[in-house]
C-alpha positions in Angstrom: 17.1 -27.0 -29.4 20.6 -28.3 -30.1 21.1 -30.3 -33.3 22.9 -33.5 -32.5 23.5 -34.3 -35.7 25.4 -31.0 -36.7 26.6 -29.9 -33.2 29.8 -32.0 -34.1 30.2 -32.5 -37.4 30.0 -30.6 -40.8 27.1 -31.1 -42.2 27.1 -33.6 -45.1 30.6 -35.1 -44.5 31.7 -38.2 -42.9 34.4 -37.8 -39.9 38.1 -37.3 -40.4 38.3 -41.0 -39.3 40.2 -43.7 -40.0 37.6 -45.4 -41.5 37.0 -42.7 -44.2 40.9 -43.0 -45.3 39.5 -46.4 -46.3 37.0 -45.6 -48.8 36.0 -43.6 -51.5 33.1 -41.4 -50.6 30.8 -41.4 -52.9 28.7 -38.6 -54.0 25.6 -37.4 -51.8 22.7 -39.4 -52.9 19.3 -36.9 -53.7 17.8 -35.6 -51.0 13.4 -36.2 -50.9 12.1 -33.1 -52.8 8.9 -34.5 -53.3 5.8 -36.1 -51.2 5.5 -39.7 -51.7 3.3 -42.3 -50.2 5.5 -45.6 -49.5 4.5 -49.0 -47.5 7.3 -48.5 -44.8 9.9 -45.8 -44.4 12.6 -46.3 -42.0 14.3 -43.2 -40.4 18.1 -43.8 -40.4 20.3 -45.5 -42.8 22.7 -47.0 -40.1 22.9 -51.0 -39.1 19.2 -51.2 -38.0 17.7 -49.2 -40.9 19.7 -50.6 -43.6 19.4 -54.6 -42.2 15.5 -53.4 -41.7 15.6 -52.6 -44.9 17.4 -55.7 -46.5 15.3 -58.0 -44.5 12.1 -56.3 -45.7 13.2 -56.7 -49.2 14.0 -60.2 -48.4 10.5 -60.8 -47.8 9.2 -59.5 -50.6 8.6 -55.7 -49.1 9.5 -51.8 -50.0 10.8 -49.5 -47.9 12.0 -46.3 -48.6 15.1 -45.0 -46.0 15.4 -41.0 -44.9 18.6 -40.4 -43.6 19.2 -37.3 -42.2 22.9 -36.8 -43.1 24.8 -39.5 -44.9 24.7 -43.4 -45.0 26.5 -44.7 -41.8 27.2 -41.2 -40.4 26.5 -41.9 -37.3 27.5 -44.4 -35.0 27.6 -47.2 -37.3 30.2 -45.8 -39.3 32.7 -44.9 -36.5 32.4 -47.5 -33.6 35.2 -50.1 -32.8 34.1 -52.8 -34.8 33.5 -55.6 -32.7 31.0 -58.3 -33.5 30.7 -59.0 -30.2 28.8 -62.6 -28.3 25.6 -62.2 -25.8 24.1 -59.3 -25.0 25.5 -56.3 -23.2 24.6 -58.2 -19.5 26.4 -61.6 -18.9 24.2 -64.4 -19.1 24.6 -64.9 -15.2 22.8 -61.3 -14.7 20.1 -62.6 -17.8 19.0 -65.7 -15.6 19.0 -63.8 -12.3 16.5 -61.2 -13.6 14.5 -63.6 -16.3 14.9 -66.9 -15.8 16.9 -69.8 -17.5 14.4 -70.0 -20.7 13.9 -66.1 -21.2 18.3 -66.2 -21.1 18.6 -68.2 -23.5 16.9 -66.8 -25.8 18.4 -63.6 -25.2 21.8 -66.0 -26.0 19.9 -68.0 -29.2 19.3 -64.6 -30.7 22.7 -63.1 -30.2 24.3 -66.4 -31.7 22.2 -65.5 -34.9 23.2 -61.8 -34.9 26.8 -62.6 -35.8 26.0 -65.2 -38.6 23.7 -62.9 -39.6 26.1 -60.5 -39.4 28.8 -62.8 -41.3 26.0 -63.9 -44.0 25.7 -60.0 -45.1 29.0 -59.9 -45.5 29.6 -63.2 -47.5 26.2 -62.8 -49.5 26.3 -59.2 -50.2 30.4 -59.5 -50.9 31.2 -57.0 -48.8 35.2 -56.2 -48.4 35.2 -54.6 -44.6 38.1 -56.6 -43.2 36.8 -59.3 -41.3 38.6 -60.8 -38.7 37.8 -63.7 -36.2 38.5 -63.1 -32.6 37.6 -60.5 -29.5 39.6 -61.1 -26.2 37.6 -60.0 -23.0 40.4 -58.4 -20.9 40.7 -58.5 -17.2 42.4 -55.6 -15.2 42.3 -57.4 -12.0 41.8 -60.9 -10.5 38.2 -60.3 -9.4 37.4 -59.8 -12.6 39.4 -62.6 -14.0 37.6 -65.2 -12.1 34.5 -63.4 -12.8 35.5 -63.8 -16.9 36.5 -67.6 -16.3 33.2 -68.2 -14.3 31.1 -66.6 -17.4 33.3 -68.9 -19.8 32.2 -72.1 -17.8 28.7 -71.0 -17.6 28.5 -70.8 -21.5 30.7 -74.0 -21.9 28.7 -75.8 -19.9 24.8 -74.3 -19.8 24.8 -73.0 -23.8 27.2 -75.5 -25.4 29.6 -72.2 -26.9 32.7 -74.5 -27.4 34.5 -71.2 -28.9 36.0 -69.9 -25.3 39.8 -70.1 -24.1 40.8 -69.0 -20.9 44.1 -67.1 -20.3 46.0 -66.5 -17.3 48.3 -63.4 -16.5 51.0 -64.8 -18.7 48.9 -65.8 -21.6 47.1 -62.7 -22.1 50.6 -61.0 -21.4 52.1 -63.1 -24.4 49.3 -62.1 -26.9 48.4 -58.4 -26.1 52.4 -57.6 -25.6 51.2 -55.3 -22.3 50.9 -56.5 -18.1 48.3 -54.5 -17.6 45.7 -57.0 -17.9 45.4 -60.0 -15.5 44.0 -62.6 -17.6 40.4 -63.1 -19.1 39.3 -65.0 -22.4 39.6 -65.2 -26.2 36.1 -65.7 -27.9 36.5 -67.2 -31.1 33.1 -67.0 -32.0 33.9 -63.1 -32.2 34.9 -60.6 -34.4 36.0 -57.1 -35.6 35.7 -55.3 -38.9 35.8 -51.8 -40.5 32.2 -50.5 -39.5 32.3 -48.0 -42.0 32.9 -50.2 -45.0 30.5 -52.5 -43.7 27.7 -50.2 -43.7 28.3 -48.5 -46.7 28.4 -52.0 -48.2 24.8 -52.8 -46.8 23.7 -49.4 -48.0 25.2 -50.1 -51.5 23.5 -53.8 -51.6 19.7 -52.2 -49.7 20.0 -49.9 -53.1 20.6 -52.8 -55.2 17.5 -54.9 -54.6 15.1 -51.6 -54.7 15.1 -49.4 -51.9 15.5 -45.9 -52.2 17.5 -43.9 -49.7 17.2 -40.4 -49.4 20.7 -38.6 -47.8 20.3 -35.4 -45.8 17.0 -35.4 -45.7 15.9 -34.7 -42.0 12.5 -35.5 -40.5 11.4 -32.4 -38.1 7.9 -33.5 -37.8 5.8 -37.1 -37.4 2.4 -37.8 -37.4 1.3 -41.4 -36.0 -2.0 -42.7 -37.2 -3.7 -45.4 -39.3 -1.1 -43.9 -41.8 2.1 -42.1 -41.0 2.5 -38.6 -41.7 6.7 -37.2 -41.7 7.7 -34.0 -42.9 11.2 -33.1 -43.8 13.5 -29.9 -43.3 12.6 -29.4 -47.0 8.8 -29.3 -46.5 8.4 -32.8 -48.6 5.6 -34.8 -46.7 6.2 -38.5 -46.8 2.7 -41.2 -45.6 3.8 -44.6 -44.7 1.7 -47.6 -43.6 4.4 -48.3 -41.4 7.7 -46.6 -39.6 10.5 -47.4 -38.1 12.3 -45.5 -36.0 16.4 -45.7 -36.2 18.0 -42.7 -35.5 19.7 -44.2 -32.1 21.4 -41.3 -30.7 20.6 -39.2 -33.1 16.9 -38.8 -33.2 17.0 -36.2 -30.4 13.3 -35.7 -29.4 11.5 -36.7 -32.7 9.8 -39.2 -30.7 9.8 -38.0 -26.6 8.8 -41.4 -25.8 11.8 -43.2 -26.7 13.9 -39.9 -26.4 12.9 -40.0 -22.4 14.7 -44.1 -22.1 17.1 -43.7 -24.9 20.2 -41.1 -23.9 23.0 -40.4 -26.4 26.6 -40.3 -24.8 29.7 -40.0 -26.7 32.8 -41.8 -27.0 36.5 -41.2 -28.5 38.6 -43.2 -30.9 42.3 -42.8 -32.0 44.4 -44.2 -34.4 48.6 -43.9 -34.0 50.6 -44.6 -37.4 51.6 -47.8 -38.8 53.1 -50.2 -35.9 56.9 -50.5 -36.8 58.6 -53.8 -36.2 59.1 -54.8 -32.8 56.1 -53.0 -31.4 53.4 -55.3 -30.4 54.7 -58.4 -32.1 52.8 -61.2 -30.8 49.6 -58.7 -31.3 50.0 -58.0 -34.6 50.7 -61.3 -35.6 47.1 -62.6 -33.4 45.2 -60.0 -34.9 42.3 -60.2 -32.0 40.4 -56.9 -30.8 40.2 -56.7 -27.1 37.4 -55.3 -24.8 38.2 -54.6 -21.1 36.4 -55.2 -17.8 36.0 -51.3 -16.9 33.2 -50.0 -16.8 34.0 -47.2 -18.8 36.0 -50.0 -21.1 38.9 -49.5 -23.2 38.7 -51.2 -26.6 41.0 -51.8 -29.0 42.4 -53.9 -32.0 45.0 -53.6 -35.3 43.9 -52.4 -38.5 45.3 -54.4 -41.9 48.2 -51.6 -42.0 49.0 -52.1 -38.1 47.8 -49.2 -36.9 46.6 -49.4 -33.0 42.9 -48.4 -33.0 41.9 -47.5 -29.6 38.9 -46.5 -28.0 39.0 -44.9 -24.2 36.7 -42.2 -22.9 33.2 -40.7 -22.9 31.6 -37.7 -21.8 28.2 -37.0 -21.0 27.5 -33.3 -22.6 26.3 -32.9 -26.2 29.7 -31.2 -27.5 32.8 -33.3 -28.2 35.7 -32.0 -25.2 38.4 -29.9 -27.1 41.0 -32.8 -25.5 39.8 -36.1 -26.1 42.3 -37.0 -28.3 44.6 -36.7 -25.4 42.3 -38.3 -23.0 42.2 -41.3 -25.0 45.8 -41.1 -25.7 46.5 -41.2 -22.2 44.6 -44.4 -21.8 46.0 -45.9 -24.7 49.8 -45.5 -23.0 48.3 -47.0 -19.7 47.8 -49.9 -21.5 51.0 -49.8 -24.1 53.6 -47.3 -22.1 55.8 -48.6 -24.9 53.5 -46.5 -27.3 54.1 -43.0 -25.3 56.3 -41.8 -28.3 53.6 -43.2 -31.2 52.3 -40.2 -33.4 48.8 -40.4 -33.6 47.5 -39.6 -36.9 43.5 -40.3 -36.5 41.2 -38.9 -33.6 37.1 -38.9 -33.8 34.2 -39.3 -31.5 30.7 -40.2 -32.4 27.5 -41.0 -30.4 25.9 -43.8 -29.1 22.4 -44.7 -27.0 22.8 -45.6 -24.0 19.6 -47.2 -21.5 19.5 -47.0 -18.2 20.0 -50.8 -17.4 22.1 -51.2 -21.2 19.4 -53.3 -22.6 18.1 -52.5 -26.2 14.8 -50.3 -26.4 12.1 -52.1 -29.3 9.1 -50.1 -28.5 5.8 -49.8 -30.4 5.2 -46.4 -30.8 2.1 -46.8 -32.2 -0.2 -49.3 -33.7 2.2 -48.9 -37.0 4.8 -47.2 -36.0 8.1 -48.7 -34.0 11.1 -47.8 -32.7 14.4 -49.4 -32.4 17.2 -48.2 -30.2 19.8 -47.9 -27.6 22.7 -50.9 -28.2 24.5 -49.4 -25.0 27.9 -49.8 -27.2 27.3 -53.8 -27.9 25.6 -53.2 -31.2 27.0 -54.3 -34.3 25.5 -58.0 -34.4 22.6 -56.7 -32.3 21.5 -54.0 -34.8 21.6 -56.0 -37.7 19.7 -58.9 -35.8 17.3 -55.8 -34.9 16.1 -55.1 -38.4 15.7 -58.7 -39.5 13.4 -59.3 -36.2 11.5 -55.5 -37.2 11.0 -57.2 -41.0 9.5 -60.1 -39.3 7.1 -57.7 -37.2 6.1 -55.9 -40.4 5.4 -60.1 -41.7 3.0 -60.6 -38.9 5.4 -62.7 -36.6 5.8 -60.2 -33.9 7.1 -62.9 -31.5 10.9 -62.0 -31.2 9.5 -58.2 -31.3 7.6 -58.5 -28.4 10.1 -60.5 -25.9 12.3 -57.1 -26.5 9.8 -54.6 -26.3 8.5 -56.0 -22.9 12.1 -55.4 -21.4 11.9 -53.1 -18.5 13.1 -50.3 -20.2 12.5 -47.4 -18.1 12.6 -43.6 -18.3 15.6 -41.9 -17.3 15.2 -39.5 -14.3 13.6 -36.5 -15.7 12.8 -37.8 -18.7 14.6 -36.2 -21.9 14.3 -32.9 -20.6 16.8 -33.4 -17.3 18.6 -36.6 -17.7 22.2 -35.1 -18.2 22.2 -34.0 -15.0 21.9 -36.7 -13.1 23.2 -39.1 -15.5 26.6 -37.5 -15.6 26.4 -37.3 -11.4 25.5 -41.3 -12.1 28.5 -42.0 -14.7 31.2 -40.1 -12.6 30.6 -42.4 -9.8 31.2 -45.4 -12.4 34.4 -43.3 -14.1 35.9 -43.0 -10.2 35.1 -46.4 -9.2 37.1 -47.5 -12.5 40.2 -45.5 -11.4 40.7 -47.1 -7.7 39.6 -50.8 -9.0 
């Protein structure tokens, strides 16, 4: 069986990112050697296991964290950064398939992901470069008045007052490009350094108790009245509860979620310091921008002006030898006036994907959960996850349960045969991107 979490990467080291230039590993935490008995252990120290893990502490709760490689390995430490509004379907599509009520609060709870994501970062003092600001970029008029009919609809239905609309020329004026025909600027949006962000949560989860356990891999769970894992080292671990949070990387540990939860990959890139005169009136906004593909472009500035940009996915469990030039090539679409830029940073990581992109919360069993499958909109969402899973563990299951009765289906063949058809599936979307 392939190893996602080493079919990639090294094992034990972070990715030659741009993110890792920013911080000073620190030195691999011990790995569980021992059997222990714990009240809830949390697979994956990433967004959800480590805010799982800070909310359960919050409430008075101990958790211990196994993470199978190192704090924020995965996709929480390499991801564009956005702390994006709503949930990954409009609120137009929300209300069509639930309802007016059941939309908003899908909306309700993805206003409180970002503060909860801001209150983290204020309470816990975490430096990760915080910036205010995420423009939803249009690359043709449908979509434009598509974006301006969203922005009335949360004017208007859900009171956001943070929404400006721009026209060709406005969005022009701040991105420094034409390739986008107007769209939005949510203000009530963000972007940060994911890495430094989770490392910070891991740093502050360790300072009110819990203990985190780095590259120590569960191969082998038990569900019952109490939970049985094993590691890769043979230490056997019993929980009264679990949570699962290995998002794209828990492979089949659980086939369940593993058959509705499908890790893609996607490709970032990082070009040098911006010299003066390229992307002025950008670099002095400072706003990350999200396109209207459906394969979208994302991109924003890093506090030493480098252009971070994020184009491209592929659908096999190997990383394409080129994706630094297929993201690259996307990137000059956008900024032809960047052909020439050297590009000094170039990583891909995995996500979870669902079939319809809403998040997977599933009980597993009667104590044991899984949490899952962001569909790239998952910074807030994440950390809102494991504050709503310590709630669960403190008897108010309510938020819980309007996620995990989602119609989250199985993909076509289950785990065993949904590349296939999924990359047949995602083609189709990649082709219908190119003649938009």
């Amino acid at each position: 069986m392939i190893d996602l979490l080493r079919i990639n990467d090294p094992e034990g080291e972070y990715p030659k990112s741009y993110y890792t230039s920013t911080v000073s590993i620190q030195n691999v935490l011990p790995s569980l050697q021992d059997n222990v008995k714990c009240q809830i252990c949390i697979i994956g120290a990433g967004f959800t296991g480590l805010s799982a893990a800070l909310s359960l502490a919050d409430l008075g709760y101990e958790s211990i964290v196994l993470e199978a490689n190192r704090i924020g390995f995965g996709a929480s430490g390499r991801n564009g950064g956005q702390v994006g509004s709503g949930q990954r379907w409009d609120q137009e599509k929300l209300e069509m398939h639930f309802g007016f009520k059941q939309a908003q609060i899908f909306w309700n709870i993805a206003e409180e992901a970002k503060k909860e994501v801001y209150s983290r970062i204020k309470r816990h003092e975490i430096k990760c470069d915080y910036n205010p600001g995420v423009i939803q970029a249009c690359i043709n008029r449908r979509d434009t008045l598509d974006s301006y009919d969203q922005a009335d609809q949360l004017t208007e239905k859900y009171n956001y007052q943070n929404l400006r609309k721009l026209n060709h020329e406005g969005i022009s004026e701040i991105l420094d490009t034409d390739f986008y025909k107007g769209g939005y600027l949510d203000l009530g949006a963000g972007h940060l350094n994911p890495l430094k962000f989770v490392l910070g949560l891991g740093s502050a989860a360790r300072t009110v108790g819990v203990k985190i356990y780095e590259k120590t891999k569960v191969t082998k769970i038990e569900y019952g009245k109490k939970n049985k894992l094993t590691t890769s080292a043979g230490a056997v671990v019993n929980s009264d509860y679990l949570l699962l949070a290995g998002n794209g990387y828990l492979g089949n540990l659980d086939k369940q979620t593993a058959s509705r939860v499908m890790p893609i990959n996607n490709f970032i890139i990082a070009t040098e310091p911006l010299k003066y005169g390229f992307l002025e009136s950008f670099l002095q906004h400072n706003y990350a921008v999200a396109d209207s593909k459906f394969v979208p472009n994302y991109f924003r500035l890093s506090p030493d002006k480098r252009l971070i940009f994020g184009g491209g996915e592929n659908y096999t469990y190997k990383f394409p030898k080129n994706f630094k030039e297929t993201a690259r090539k996307k990137m000059v679409k956008v900024y032809p006036q960047l052909k020439d830029s050297n590009i000094y940073f170039s990583w891909g990581g995995t996500l979870a994907i669902t079939r319809n992109r809403l998040p997977c919360f599933r009980k597993v069993s009667d104590t044991a959960y899984s949490i899952s499958g962001y569909s790239g909109h998952g910074v807030a969402l994440s950390i809102i996850a494991g504050k709503i899973f310590a709630e669960l563990i403190a008897k108010k299951s309510e938020r819980f349960d309007f996620f995990s009765q989602l119609p989250i289906e199985p993909f076509p063949g289950k785990s065993s045969f949904r590349w296939p058809l999924m990359v047949l599936g995602m083609l189709w979307y990649s082709l219908r991107d190119r003649f938009r």
